[in-house]
C-alpha positions in Angstrom: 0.0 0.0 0.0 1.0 3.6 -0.7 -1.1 6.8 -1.6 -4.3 10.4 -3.9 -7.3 9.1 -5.8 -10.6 9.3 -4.2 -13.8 7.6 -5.7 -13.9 10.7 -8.0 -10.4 11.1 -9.5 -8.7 9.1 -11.9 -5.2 7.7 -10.6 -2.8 10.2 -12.0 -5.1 12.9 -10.2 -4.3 12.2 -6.6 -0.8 12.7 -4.5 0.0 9.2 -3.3 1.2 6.2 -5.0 0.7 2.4 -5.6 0.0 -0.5 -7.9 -3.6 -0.4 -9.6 -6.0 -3.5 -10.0 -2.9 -5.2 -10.3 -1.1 -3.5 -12.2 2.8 -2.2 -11.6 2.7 1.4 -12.3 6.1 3.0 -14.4 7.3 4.8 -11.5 9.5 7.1 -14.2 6.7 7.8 -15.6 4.4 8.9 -12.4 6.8 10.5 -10.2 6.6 13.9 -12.0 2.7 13.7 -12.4 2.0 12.6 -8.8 4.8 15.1 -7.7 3.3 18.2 -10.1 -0.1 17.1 -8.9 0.8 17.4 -5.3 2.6 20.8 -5.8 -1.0 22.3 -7.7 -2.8 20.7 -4.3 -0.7 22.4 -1.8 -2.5 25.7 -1.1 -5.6 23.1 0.2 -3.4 21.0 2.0 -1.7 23.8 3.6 -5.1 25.0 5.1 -5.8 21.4 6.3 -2.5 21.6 8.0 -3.2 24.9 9.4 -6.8 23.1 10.4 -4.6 20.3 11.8 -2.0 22.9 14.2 -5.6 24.5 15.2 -6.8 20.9 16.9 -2.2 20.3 18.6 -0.3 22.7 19.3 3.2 22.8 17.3 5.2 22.3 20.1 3.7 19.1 21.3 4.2 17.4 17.9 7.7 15.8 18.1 6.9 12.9 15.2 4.7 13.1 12.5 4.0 10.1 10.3 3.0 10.5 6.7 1.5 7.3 5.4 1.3 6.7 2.0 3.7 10.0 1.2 4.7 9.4 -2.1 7.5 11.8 -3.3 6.9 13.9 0.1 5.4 17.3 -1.1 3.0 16.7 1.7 6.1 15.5 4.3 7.7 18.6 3.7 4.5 20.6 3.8 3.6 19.0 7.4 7.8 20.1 8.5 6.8 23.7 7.3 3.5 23.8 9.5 4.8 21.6 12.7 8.7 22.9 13.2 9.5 21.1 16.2 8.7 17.6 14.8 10.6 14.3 12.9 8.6 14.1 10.2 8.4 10.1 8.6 7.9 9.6 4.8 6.2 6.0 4.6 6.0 4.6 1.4 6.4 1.4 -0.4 7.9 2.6 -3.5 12.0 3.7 -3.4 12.0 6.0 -6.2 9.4 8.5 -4.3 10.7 7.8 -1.2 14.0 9.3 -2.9 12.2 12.0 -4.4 11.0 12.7 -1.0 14.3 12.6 0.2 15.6 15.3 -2.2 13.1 17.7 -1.5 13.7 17.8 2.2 16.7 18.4 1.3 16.0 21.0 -1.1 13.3 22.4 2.1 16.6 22.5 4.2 14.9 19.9 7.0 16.9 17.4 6.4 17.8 17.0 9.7 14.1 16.2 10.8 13.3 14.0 7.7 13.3 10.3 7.5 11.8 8.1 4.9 10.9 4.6 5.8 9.6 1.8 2.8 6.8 0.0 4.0 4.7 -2.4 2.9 1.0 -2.1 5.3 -0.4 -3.1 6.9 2.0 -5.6 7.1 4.6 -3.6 8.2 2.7 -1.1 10.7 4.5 -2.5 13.8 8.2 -1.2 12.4 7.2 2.5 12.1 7.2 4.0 15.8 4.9 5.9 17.4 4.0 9.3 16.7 1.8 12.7 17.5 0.3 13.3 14.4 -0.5 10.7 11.6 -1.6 12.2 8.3 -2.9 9.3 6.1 -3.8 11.0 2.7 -6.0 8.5 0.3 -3.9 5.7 1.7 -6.5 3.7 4.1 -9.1 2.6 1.2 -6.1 0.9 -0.6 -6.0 -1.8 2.7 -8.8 -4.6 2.2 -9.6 -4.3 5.8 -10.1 -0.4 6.8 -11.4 -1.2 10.0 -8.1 -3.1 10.9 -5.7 -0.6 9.8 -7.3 2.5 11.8 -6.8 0.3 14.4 -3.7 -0.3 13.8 -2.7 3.5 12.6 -5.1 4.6 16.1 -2.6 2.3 17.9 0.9 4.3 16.5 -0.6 7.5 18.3 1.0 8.6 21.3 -1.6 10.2 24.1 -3.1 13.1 22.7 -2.0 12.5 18.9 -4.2 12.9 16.1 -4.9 10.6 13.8 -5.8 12.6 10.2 -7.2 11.2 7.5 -7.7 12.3 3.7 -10.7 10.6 2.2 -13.7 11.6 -0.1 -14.7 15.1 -0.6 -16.2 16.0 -4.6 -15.3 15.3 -8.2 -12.6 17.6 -9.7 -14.0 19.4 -12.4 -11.6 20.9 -15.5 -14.0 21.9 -18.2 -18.1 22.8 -18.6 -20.7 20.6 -19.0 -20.8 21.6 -22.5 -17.6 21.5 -23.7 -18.7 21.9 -27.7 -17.8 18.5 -28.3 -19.9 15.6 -28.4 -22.6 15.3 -25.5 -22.4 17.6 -22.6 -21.8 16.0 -19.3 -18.5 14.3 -20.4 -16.6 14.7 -16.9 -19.6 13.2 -15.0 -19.7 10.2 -16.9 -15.8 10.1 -16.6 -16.7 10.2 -12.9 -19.1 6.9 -13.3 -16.0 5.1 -15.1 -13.9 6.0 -11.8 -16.2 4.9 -9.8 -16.5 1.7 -11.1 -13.0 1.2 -11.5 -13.0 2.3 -7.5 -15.2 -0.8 -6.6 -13.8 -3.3 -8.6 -10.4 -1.9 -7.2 -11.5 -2.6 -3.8 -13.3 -6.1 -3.9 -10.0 -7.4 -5.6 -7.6 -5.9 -2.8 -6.4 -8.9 -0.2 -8.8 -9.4 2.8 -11.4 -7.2 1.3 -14.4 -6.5 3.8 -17.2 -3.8 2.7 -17.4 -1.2 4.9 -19.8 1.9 5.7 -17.7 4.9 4.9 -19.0 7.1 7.8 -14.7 8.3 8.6 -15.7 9.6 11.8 -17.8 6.5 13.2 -14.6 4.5 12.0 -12.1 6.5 13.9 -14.3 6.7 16.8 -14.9 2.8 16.6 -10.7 2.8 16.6 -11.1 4.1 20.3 -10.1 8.2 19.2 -12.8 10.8 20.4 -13.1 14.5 19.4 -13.6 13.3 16.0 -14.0 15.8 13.1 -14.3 16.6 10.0 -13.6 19.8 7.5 -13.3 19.8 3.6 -11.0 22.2 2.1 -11.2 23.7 -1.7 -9.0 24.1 -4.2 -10.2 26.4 -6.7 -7.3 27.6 -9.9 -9.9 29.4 -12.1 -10.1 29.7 -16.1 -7.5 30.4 -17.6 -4.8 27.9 -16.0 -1.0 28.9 -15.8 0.8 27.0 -18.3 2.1 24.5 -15.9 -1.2 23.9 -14.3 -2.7 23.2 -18.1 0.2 20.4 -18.9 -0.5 18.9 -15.8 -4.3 18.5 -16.5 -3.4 17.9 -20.0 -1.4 14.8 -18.5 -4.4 13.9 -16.3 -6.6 13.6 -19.4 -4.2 11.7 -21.2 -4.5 8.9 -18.5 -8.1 9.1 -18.1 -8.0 8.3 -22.2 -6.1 5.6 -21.7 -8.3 4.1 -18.9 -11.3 4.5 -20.3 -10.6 2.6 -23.1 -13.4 0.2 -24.3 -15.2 1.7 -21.5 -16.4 4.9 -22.7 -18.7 5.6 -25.2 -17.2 6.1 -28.7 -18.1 9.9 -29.0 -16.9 10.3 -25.4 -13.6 8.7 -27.0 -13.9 10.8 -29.5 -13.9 14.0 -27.7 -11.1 13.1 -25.1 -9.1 12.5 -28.5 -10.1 16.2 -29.3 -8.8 17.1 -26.2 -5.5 16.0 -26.2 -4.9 17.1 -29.6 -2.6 20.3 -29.3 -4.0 21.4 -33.1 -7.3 21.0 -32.5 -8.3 24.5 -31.7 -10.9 22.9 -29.1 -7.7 21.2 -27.2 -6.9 21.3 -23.4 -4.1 23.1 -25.0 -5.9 26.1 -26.4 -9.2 26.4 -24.4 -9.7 29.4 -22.5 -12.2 27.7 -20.4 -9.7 24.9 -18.6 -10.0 25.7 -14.7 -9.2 22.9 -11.6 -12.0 23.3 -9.0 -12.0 19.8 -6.0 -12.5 19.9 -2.7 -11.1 17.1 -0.3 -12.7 15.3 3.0 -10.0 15.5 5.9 -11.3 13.4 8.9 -9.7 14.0 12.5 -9.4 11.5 15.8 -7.8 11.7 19.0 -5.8 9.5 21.1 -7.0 10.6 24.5 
């Protein structure tokens, strides 16, 4: 297990990592997308943080976990916001936890960072306790969810908070009328994902169903003062240029997922798309904008 896709975003949206349905991802490949897409995300995760220092004070956060970290823009992030703590990069994939490595560096914390491959739940028991665990799209990648906030709950020193990134609302890029094909093409993108989600889930080892009411599952994990709060990301029309190439990218795995899955004139348009010369491109539209908001979900160790 690593980490960012909710039930809402294809894979190459979110800022974690791991293997899909299967699947080995080309970790050459994803690094810069999941790192870019982290980067364009860290105004909203900055807030949550913020949220986060709000609920423990600063100076009583001496070790901070981030499961599922990826290549560590959120590590570094959590350093910046809680300046007295270790902060733990746990990931199962070396060439993130490198990148994560290199930009603590680069952040000049080096001397707080530590990056720790791990393969969970399996390997839960080897990464220490801690004051604040940030779990960022990471838990509904464990067949058993229920088992692993209990076993994340159990890392948390008296008074630590347990924080977890799941759910919140479909990112949206484009209209509904995009002046191709049938309107609605992002929403029925979104029932593709969510499909892929499920299936995703029933084939992960030890899969159990499970309600996904966060705070009733951290409470049932023995935290209290659980809490929720979603935060927004809104980058309005028209995009920077290095926003654009990143949703550009997005759309380009979307296409490829959605293979035999999608309508034809839905394949049709993403082709249109992701066609630089096609003056209704991602490329070229004035009208290209990134709007999301993500779910964080807080309990305490008391």
């Amino acid at each position: 297990m690593t980490r960012h896709h909710d039930h809402h975003a294809a894979p190459a949206d979110r800022t974690h990592s791991h293997s899909h349905g299967g699947h080995e991802m080309d970790w050459e490949e994803m690094a810069p997308l999941l790192e870019r897409g982290a980067e364009l995300h860290s105004t909203l995760y900055r807030d949550a943080a913020h949220w986060l220092a709000s609920q423990i004070p600063a100076a009583a956060v001496r070790r901070v976990l981030d499961v599922g970290s990826g290549p560590g823009v959120l590590t570094v992030l959590l350093a910046e916001v809680f300046p007295y703590a270790e902060v733990v990069a746990v990931d199962a994939t070396p060439e993130l936890l490198d990148r994560a490595a290199d930009r603590a560096a680069r952040a000049g914390i080096g001397d707080r960072f530590r990056a720790v491959r791990a393969e969970l739940p399996g390997d839960l028991g080897a990464l220490g306790t801690a004051d604040l665990i940030w779990a960022g799209d990471a838990v509904h990648h464990i067949g058993d969810q229920r088992a692993m906030l209990d076993g994340l709950a159990g890392l948390l020193r008296p008074g630590g908070l347990l924080a977890l990134v799941e759910g919140g609302l479909p990112t949206r890029h484009l209209p509904r009328d995009i002046g191709i094909g049938r309107p609605g093409l992002e929403a029925r993108i979104d029932a593709v994902q969510s499909d892929w989600f499920s299936r995703m889930r029933a084939e992960l080892p030890g899969a159990k169903e499970e309600v996904e009411d966060w705070r009733a599952l951290l409470t049932a994990a023995g935290l209290a003062d659980t809490a929720t709060r979603s935060f927004l990301l809104d980058l309005p029309a028209p995009l920077p240029e290095a926003a654009r190439e990143h949703v550009t990218a997005v759309f380009a795995r979307r296409r490829e997922s959605a293979e035999g899955l999608l309508a034809d004139d839905d394949i049709a348009a993403l082709d249109r798309l992701l066609d630089p010369a096609d003056p209704q491109s991602l490329a070229r539209r004035p009208d290209l904008h990134l709007l999301t908001a993500r779910s964080v979900h807080t309990g305490r160790r008391v």
